[in-house]
C-alpha positions in Angstrom: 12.8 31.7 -43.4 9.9 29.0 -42.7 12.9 26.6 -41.0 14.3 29.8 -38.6 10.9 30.8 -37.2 9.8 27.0 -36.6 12.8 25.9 -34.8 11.9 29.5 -32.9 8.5 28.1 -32.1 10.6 24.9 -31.3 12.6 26.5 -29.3 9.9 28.5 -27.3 7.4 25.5 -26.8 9.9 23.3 -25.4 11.0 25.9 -22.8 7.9 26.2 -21.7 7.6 22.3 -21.3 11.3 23.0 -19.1 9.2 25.4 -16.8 9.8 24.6 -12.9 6.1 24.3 -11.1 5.2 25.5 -8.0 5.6 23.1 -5.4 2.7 21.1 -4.2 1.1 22.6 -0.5 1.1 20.2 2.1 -3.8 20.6 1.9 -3.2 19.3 -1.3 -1.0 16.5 -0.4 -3.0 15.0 2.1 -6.2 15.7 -0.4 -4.0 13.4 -2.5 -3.3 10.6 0.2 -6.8 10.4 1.1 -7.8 10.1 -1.9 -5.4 7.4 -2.9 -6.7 5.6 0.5 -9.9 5.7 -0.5 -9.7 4.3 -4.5 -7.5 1.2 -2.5 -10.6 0.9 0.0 -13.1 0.6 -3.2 -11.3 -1.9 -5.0 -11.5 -3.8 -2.2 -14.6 -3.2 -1.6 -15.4 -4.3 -5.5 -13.2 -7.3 -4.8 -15.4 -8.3 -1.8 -18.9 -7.7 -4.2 -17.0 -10.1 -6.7 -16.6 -12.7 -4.5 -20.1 -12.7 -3.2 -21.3 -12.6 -6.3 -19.4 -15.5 -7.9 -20.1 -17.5 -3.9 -23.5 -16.8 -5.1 -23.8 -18.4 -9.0 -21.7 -20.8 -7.6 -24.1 -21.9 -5.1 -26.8 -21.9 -7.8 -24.7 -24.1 -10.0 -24.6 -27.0 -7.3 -27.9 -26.1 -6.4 -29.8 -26.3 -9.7 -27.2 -29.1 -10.9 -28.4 -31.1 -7.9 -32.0 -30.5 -9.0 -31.4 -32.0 -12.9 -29.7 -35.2 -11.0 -26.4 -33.9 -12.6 -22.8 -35.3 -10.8 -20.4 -32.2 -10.3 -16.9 -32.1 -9.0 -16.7 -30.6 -5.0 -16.0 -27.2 -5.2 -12.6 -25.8 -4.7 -11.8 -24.5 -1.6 -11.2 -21.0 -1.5 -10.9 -18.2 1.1 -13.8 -16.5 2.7 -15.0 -13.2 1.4 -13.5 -10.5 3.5 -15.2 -7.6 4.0 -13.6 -4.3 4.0 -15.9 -2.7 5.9 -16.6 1.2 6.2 -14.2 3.8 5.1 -11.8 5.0 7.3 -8.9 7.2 6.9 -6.3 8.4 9.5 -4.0 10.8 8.3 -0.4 10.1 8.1 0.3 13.0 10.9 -1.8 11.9 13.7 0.1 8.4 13.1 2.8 8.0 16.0 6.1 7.6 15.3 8.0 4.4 16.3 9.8 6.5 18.8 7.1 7.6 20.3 4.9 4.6 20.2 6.8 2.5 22.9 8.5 0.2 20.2 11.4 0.9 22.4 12.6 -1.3 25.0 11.6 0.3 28.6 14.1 2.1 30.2 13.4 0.0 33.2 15.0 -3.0 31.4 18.2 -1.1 30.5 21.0 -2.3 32.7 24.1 -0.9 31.1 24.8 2.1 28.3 24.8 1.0 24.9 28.1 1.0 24.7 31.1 -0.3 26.7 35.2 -0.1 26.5 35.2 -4.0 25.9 37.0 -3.6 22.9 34.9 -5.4 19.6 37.2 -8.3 18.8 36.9 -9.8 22.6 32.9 -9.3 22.2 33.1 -11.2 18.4 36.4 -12.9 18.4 37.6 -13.6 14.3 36.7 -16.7 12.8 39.5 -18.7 11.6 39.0 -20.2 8.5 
């Protein structure tokens, strides 16, 4: 009897876990994105305080070890802090599309359709090999 009704509860549990959910609305999507876009903009922003901060001990090192007449290595050479600057965040929406964003070639520029009626193997003639 225990084995019956636990491979009911078995049975009942793991339906549940089968359960189709809603589908996600499109306010909570873009919650979603702009949150994503904002946890990348703060690791970069911790990533720019890391560098500051090691340019900074690093500076002391020479600095002190200078003092105390000790001989160091030259630095390495290493790329400039960037900073990230302020938080912005431009939906994905008001974001053109390449259509519509004069990627194109101008329609002034366009001599002749697309196409032609030159057939394709006077245009790429085969390769002998």
């Amino acid at each position: 009897m225990k084995k019956l009704l636990f491979s009911g509860l078995l049975l009942a549990v793991s339906s549940m876990a089968l359960a189709k959910l809603p589908p996600v609305s499109d306010e909570a999507k873009a919650k979603a994105a702009e949150a994503a876009a904002k946890a990348a903009w703060a690791g970069k922003v911790d990533g720019y305080l890391l560098c500051k901060s090691m340019d900074k001990v690093a500076s002391g090192y020479f600095k002190t070890a200078k003092a105390a007449g000790k001989e160091t290595k030259p630095p390495v050479a290493t790329p400039a802090c960037a900073d990230p600057g302020a938080f912005t965040y431009a939906p994905p929406e008001t974001a053109k599309p390449l259509e519509a964003s004069g990627a194109h070639s101008p329609a002034a520029t366009a001599t002749s359709p697309p196409s032609s009626k030159t057939p394709a193997a006077a245009i790429a003639p085969e390769k002998k090999s």
